[in-house]
SERO-497626 format. One record per residue (C-alpha): residue in one letter; y, x, z. Coordinates in steps of 0.02 Angstrom, whole numbers, padded with zeros to 5 digits, always signed. Each point is the difference from the previous one (the first is absolute). Layout:
BEGIN
aYXZ;...
//
This chain:
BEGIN
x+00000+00000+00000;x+00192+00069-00057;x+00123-00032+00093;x+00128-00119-00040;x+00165+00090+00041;x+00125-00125-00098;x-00073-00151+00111;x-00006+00092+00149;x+00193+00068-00027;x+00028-00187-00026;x-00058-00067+00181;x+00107+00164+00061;x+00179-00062+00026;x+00137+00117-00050;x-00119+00151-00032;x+00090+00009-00181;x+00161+00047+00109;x-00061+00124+00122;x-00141+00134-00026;x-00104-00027+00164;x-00092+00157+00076;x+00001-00029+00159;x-00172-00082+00010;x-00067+00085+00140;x+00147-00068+00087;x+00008-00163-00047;x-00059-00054-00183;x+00085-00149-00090;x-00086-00158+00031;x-00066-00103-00138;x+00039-00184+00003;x-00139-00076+00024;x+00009+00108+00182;x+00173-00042+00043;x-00032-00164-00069;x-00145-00036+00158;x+00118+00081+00098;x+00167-00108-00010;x-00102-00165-00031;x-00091+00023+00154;x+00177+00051+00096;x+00079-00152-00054;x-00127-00108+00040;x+00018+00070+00178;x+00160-00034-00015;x-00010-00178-00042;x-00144-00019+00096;x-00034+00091+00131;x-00102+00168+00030;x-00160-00070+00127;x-00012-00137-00148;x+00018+00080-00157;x-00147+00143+00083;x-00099-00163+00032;x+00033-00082-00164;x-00039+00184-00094;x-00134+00060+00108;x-00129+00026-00141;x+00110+00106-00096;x+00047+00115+00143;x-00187+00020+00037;x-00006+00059-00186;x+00085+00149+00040;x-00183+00073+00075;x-00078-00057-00145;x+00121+00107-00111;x+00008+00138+00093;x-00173+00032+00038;x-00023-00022-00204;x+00138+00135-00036;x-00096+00127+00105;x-00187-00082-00027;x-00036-00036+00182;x-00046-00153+00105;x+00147-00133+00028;x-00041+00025+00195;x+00038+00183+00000;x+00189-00038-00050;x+00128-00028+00131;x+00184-00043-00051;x+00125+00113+00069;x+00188+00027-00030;x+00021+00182-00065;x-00130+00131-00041;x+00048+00113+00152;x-00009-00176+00113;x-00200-00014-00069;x-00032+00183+00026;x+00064+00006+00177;x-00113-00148+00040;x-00144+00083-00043;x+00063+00193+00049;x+00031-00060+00175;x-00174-00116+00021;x-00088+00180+00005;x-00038+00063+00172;x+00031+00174-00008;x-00033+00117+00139;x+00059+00190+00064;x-00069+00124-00122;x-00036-00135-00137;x+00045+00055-00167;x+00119-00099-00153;x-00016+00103-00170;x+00142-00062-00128;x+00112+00106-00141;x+00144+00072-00012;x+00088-00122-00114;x-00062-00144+00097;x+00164-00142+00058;x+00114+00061+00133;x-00037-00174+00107;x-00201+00050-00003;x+00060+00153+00067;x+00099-00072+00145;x-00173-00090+00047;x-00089+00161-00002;x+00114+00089+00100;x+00031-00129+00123;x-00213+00008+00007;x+00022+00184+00013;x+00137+00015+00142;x-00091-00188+00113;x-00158+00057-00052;x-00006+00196-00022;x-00111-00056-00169;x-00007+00144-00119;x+00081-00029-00168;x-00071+00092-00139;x+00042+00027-00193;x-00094+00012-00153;x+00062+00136-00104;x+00026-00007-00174;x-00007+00102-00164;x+00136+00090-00106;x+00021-00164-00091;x+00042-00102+00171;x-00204-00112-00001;x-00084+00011+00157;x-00136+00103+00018;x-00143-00070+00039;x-00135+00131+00064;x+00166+00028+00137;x-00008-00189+00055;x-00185+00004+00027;x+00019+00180+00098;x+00122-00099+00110;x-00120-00143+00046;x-00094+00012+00164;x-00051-00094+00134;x+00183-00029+00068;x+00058-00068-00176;x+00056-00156+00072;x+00099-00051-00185;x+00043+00042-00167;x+00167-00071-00058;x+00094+00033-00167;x+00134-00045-00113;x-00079-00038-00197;x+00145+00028-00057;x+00159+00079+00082;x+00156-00081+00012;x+00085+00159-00078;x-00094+00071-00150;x-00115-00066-00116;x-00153+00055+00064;x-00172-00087+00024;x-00109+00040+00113;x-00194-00025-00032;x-00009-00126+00111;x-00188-00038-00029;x-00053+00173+00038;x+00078-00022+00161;x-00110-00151+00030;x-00148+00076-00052;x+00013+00148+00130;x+00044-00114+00134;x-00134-00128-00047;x-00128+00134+00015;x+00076+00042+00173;x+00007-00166+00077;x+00194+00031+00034;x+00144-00162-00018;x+00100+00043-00165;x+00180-00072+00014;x+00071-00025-00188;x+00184-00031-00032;x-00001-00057-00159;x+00175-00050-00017;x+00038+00063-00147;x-00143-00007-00101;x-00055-00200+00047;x+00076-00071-00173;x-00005+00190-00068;x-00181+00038-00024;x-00147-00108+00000;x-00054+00013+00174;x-00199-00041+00042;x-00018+00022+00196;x-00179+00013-00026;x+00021+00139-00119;x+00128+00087+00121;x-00102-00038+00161;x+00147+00000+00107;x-00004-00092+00173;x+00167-00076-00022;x+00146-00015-00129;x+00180-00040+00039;x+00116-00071-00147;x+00158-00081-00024;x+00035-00139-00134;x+00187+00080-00059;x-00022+00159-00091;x-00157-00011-00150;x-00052-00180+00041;x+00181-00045-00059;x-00001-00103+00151;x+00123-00073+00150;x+00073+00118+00124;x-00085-00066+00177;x-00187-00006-00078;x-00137+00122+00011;x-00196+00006+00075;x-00132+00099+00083;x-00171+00016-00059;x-00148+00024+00149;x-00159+00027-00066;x-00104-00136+00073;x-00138+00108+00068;x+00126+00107+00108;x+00077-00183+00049;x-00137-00037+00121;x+00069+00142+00124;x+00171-00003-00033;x+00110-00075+00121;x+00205+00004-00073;x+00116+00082+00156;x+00092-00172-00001;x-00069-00169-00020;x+00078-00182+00019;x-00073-00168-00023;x-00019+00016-00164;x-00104+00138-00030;x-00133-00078+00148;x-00076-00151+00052;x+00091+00003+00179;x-00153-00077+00099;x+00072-00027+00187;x+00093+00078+00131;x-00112+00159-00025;x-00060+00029-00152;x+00023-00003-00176;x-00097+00028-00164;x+00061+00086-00132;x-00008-00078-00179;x-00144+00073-00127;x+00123+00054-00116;x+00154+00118-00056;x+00116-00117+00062;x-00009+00041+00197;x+00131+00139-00065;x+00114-00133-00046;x+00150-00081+00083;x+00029-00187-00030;x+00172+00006-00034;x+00042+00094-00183;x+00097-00030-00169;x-00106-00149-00046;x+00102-00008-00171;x-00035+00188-00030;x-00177-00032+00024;x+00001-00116-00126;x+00084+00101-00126;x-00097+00148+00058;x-00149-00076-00060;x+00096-00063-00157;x+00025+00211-00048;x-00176+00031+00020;x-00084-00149-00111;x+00144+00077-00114;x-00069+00178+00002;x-00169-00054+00001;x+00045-00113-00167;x+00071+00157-00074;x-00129+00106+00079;x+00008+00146+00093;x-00108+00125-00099;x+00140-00074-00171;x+00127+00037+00147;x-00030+00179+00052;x-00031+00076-00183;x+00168-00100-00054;x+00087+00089+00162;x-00068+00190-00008;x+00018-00012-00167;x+00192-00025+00001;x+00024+00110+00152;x-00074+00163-00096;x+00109-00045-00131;x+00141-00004+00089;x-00051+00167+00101;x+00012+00073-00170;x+00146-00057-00031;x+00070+00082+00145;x-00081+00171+00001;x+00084+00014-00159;x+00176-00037+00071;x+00092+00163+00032;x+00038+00024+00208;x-00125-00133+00035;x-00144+00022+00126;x-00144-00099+00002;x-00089-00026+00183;x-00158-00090-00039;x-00185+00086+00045;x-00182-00032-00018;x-00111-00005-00139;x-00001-00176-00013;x+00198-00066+00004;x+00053-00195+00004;x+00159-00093-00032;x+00105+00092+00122;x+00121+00134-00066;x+00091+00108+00110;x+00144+00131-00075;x+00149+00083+00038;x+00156+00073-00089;x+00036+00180+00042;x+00151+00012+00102;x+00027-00178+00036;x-00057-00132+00140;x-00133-00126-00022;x+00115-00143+00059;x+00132+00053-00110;x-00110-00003-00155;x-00080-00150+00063;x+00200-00087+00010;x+00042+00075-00162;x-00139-00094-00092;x+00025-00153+00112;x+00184-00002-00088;x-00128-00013-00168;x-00098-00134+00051;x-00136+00088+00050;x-00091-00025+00158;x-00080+00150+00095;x-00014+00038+00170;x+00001+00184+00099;x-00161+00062+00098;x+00081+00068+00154;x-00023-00002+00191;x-00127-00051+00099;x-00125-00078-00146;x-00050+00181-00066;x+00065+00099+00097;x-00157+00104+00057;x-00034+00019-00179;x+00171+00022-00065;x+00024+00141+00156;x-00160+00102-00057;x+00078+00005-00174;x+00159+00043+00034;x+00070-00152-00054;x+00153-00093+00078;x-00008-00169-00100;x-00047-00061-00185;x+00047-00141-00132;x-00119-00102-00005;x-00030-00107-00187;x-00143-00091+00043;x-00076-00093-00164;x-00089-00178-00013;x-00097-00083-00145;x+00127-00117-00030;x+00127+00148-00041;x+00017+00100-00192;x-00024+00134-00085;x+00197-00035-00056;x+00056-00035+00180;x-00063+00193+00043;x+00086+00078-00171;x+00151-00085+00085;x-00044+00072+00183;x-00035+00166-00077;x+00169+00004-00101;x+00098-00041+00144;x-00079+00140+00106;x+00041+00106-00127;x+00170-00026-00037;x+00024-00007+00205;x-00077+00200+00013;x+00107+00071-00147;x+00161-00058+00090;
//
């Protein structure tokens, strides 16, 4: 199946007037997302929020359904959450972890994972450990499996950083800590609308996402994914009423399913439309998706490399729709505002997000053009040209 970019463009508002790469911010939504999402609004509006959840209670349960179909899991492994760090910290902090217990991660995994592993570290005096990598920035493996040992309480890592276009071989991963019976914490952020994701394939424990950057989907909106085996002994570190059967004054019973690591209370109308982006990707499909995405972004890497004063930042083998580059001599943020006043949209990888990875590296910050399916070979010739003219001044 081709994708059809003039009919997807079409159910894109305003993407003729603005050349959108900031997906891994926030993509565009298409209209049949924002339409669930402001019909479902108003009708809260008009009639009330308990009532309209009532009325539309099917179709919020369909967001499981979806979900688990985007990933190719069970519909009880899914809970809804409101960000991807919000469904990763739900499962992160469920783990017990003990003195001398051990977390191996990367480098270039998300600065919030690494304020839970250093909290861990300084409450817990739990090891943290890294998996190195090779001269092209992909983990080596042989390292990860020297790590493991009886005090491997977790592996957690990033599939894609939030500041370079790497991907890391996320199945591997699974596959070593399958074979050593140790929880495997995904954050799939950036790659859930990306790649074509198979959590049997990738044998990872859990999965965190959000529904705003690839999904093209509301801000508010994300999920965790708990393998149902590893469910049975998993209790969340905070419950309410909704996530047990609260039996009397004494004792409750948690449900059989994902959702004890839900709240009650959550964007009901993001849900909605959350669920709304991924029977969109899934319609398009995700294996159309990815090709469509990494094919662009090595076009537009080329495009760059060939620009005179231009750096780019992107590693690994294996490089996705993320493109990080900077202008000798000049800021990120002031390349970033200079193509902002050419309706472009970029954003700057800075602070906290990479900064582990970014410090190793000797990097301070980086524009970031990250590329969607829905975007051109014609938008990037555009991109590129402004880039261009911006270094030579």
């Amino acid at each position: 199946m081709t994708i059809d970019i003039e009919k997807i463009r079409s159910e894109t508002p305003n993407c003729e007037n603005v050349i959108h790469f900031n997906n891994a911010g926030c993509s565009l939504m298409p209209e049949p997302v924002t339409n669930a999402l402001f019909e479902y609004l108003t009708q809260e509006q008009q009639l009330g929020g308990y009532e309209v959840e009532q009325m539309r209670r099917a179709e919020l349960q369909g967001f499981y359904s979806s979900a688990a179909s985007l990933i190719n899991c069970d519909a009880s492994e899914i809970a809804f959450s409101e960000s991807a760090t919000r469904a990763w910290q739900q499962f992160f902090y469920s783990l017990e972890f003990s003195p001398g217990d051990k977390i191996i991660t990367t480098r270039v995994d998300y600065g919030s994972n690494f304020v839970g592993y250093i909290q861990m570290v300084q409450r817990k005096s739990v090891e943290l450990q890294f998996i190195e990598t090779d001269h092209n920035g992909d983990l080596h493996l042989g390292h990860l499996e020297e790590l493991i040992d009886e005090r491997t309480k977790l592996i957690s890592i990033s599939h894609i950083p939030t500041g370079g276009g790497l991907v890391n071989d996320a199945g591997k991963v699974g596959e070593i800590a399958s074979r050593a019976n140790i929880p495997y914490l995904l954050d799939a952020c950036q790659s859930v609308g990306q790649l074509e994701m198979d959590v049997k394939k990738i044998k990872c424990t859990a999965l965190s996402t959000t529904a705003r950057k690839y999904l093209r989907g509301p801000r508010g909106a994300g999920f965790l994914f708990v393998d149902k085996n590893y469910l049975k002994n998993s209790q969340p570190a905070f419950l309410e009423q909704h996530g047990v059967d609260l039996l009397d004054e004494s004792n409750y019973k948690l449900v059989d399913s994902a959702r004890r690591f839900e709240n009650y209370e959550g964007h009901k109308a993001g849900k909605l439309a959350a669920a709304a982006s991924m029977a969109y990707a899934d319609e398009i499909g995700l294996k159309n998706i990815e090709q469509r995405i990494f094919a662009l972004a090595k076009y537009c890497r080329s495009q760059l490399t060939g620009i005179d004063k231009v750096n780019v930042h992107d590693r690994g083998v294996r490089q996705c729709g993320i493109v990080t580059f900077s202008i000798d001599g000049q800021h990120p943020a002031d390349t970033q505002q200079m193509l902002s006043i050419n309706n472009i949209n970029t954003w700057v990888s800075a602070g906290p997000g990479s900064l582990i990875d970014f410090q190793d590296r000797g990097i301070e910050a980086a524009g970031r053009a990250s590329i969607h399916y829905y975007n051109t070979v014609d938008e990037i010739d555009k991109f590129c040209d402004v880039v261009s003219r911006i270094a030579s001044t």
